[in-house]
N, C-alpha and C positions, 0 to 999 in steps of 0.2 A: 855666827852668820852676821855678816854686817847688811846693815838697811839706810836705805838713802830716798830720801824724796825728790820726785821729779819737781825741777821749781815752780811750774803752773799747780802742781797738786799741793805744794808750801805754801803758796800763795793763797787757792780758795780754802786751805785749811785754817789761814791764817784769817782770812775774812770773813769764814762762818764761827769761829772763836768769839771776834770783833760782833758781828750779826748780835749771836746769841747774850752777849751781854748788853748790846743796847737792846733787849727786847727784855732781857730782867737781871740787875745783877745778880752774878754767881753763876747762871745758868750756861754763860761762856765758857768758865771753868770747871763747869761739869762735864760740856763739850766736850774738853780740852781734855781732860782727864782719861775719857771716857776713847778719846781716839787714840791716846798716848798708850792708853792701857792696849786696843788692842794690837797697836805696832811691834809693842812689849811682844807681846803672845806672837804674832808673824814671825818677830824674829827668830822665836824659837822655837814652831811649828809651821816653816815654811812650806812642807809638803802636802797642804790639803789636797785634797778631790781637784779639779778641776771643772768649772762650770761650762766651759770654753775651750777649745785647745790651744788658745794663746795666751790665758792669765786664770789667774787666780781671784776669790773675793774673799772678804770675811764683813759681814753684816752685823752695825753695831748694836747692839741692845735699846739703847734707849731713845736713840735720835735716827731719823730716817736716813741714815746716809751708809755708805758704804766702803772698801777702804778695798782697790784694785791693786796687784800688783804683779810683777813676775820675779823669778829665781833665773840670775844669771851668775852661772859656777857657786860663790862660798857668797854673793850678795843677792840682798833683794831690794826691787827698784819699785816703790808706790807709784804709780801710776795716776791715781785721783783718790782723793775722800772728796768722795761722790752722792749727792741728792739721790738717795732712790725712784725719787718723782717728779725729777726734770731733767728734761736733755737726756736721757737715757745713750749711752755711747758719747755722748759729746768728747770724750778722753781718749778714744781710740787710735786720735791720731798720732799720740802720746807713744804706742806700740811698737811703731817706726824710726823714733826716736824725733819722730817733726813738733 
């Protein structure tokens, strides 16, 4: 299964990477590791539950955020790695493809 990032979700994933190592080195790269890792895992357990009936989540371990996405035919499209405790839906519009 192929997986592709929406570019606004490339984008704040790329700028909470950036965040978390000006707040302590290393700790960007554990970020990083840690979303990397569960894109890994989506791509190859793209069928969870659904929390929603138009996407997908999987919630990461160690950092508050969350990783949105949907299954379209053999791909899946991330939607946000997303703040658990801000802006909640702020990405929804992302669904539509806007």
């Amino acid at each position: 299964m192929s997986l592709e990032l929406h570019p606004e979700a490339a984008a704040e994933f790329a700028a909470q990477v950036e965040y978390y190592e000006d707040q302590q080195p290393g700790l960007g790269e554990k970020f990083y590791r840690e979303v990397i890792g569960c894109l890994n895992w989506i791509a190859t357990n793209p069928t969870l539950p659904r929390l929603r009936r138009d996407h997908r989540r999987v919630n990461l371990r160690v950092f508050p955020f969350y990783i949105a996405y949907v299954e379209e035919g053999d791909s899946v499209w991330v939607l946000a790695v997303a703040n658990g405790y801000r802006r909640p839906g702020y990405w929804r519009k992302r669904l539509s493809g806007g």
